[in-house]
N, C-alpha and C positions, 0 to 999 in steps of 0.2 A: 610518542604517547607513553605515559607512565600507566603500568597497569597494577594491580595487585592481583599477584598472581596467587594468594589465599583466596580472594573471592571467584576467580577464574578455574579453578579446580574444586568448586565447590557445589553441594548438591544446589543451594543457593542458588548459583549461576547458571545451571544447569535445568533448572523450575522454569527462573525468568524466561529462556528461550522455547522451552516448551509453552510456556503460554503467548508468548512470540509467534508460534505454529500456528493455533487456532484464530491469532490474529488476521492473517492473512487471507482467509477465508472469506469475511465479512468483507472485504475490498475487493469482489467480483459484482459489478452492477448489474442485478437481476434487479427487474423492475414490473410492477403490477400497474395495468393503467386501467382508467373508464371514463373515457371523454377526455377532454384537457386534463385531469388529475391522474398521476404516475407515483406509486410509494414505493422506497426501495426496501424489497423485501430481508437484504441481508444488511442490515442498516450499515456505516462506515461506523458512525459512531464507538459503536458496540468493539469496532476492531482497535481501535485507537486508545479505549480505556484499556485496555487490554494489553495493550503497547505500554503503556504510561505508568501502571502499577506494577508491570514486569518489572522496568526501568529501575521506579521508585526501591525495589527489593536490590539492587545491587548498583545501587548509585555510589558506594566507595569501588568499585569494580576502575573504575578510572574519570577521570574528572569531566570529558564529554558526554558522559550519560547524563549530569545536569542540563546539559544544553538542548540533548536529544528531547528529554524527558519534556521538555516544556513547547516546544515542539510539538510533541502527541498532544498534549493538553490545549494548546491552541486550536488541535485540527477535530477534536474531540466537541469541543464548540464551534468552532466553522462548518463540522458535517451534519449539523442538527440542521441549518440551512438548508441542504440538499437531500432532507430526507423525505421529502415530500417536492414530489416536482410541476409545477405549473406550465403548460402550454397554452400561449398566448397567441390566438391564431391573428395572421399580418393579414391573408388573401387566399383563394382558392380558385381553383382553376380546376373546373372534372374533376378528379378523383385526386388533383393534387392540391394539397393542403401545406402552406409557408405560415410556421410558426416561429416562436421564440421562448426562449424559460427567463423568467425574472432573476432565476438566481443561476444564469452564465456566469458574471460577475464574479460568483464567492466561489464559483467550481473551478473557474481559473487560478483565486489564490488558492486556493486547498491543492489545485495539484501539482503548484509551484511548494509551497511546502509540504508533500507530500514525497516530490523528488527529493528533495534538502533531508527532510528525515531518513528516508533508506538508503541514501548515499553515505550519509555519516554513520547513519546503523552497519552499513556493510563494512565502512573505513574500518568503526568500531570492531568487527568480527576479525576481518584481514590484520590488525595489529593480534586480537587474542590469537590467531592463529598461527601470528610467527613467534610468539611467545610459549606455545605449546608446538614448537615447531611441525606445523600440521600442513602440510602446503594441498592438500586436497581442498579444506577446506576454504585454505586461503585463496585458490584459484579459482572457487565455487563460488567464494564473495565478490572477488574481482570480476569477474563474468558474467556473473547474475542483475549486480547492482545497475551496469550498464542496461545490461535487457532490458531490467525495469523503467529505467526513465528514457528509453526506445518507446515502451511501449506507453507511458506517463503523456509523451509529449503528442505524441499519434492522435491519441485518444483525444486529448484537449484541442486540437489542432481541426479533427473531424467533425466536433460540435459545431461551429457554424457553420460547416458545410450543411451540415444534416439539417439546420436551418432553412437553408433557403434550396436547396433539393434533398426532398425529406423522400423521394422517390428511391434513393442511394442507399435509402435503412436498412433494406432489406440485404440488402449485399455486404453492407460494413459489419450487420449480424453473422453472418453465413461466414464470413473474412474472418471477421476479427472477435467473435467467442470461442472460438476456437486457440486460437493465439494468446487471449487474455488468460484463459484458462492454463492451458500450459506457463504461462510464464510466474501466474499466483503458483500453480504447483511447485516449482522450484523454486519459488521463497520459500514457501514453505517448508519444502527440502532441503535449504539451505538453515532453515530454523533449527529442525529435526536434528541435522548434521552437526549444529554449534550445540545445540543441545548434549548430545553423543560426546563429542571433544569436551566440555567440561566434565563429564564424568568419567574423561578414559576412556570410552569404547570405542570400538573399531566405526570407522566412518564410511 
């Protein structure tokens, strides 16, 4: 990967990934519900513009941030779909209740390119960081970007579970926001960190 390492050492690049940080936030699903209707209180959207115009600020940084960038802008529009969530109850039985959301569908592709985007993001960090030869961060990248689509694929994998024993929600909660959480923190930390290395400072 060809990078320009004038935009890589620059406060420029160094803005982008800061706004890169506050992204990652808005991609923890907290959700508000009342009856069949669920809105997600830290919208995805909101995190993906925020990816996209970072992007768009250092798009001579190297020629894959085009690709990345439109990417975010895809998912930018596909997570307006899943900001409002529908349960469509199938059957009940006592206190158990088998639903469905209409829009499974577009939360499959979004977290299929969702993976695509932060793997490339990361590839992207792991090249700047052997160019500033920085191998904390580069190991940060290497490491992290896995977790993430560990825990990308989980995630997507659980929804029809949670489907048709919606009795397991309570456990996948107690499991896995815990887990979720931690692993946005260390994007996030890994943001902070790429942040720091374009400007020089200790990582």
């Amino acid at each position: 990967m060809s990078l320009n390492r004038d935009v890589l050492h620059s406060e420029r690049c160094a803005s982008a990934f800061g706004r890169m940080f506050w992204a990652f936030l808005f991609f923890l699903d907290f959700r508000l519900g009342y009856n069949e209707i669920h809105v997600d209180i830290l919208p995805d959207f909101i995190g993906w513009i925020l990816i996209a115009t970072a992007l768009t600020s250092i798009l001579d940084l190297a020629q894959v941030v085009a690709g990345v960038r439109i990417l975010a802008y895809w998912l930018v529009f596909l997570s307006l779909f899943d900001l409002v969530e529908i349960h469509i109850t199938l059957s009940r039985s006592g206190n158990m209740t088998t639903w469905i959301s209409p829009t499974f569908p577009v939360q499959v592709v979004v977290a299929v390119l969702d993976i695509v985007l932060v793997w490339r993001l990361c590839g992207l960090i792991i090249e700047m960081a052997l160019a500033a030869e920085n191998t904390t961060i580069r190991d940060r990248a290497s490491f992290r970007r896995k977790l993430y689509v560990a825990l990308a694929v989980l995630a997507t994998l659980a929804t029809p579970v949670l489907f048709v024993a919606p009795g397991l929600a309570l456990a996948a909660v107690i499991i896995g926001l815990p887990v979720a959480i931690t692993v946005f923190c260390l994007m996030m930390g890994l943001m902070r960190g790429t942040e720091k290395m374009c400007r020089g400072a200790p990582v």
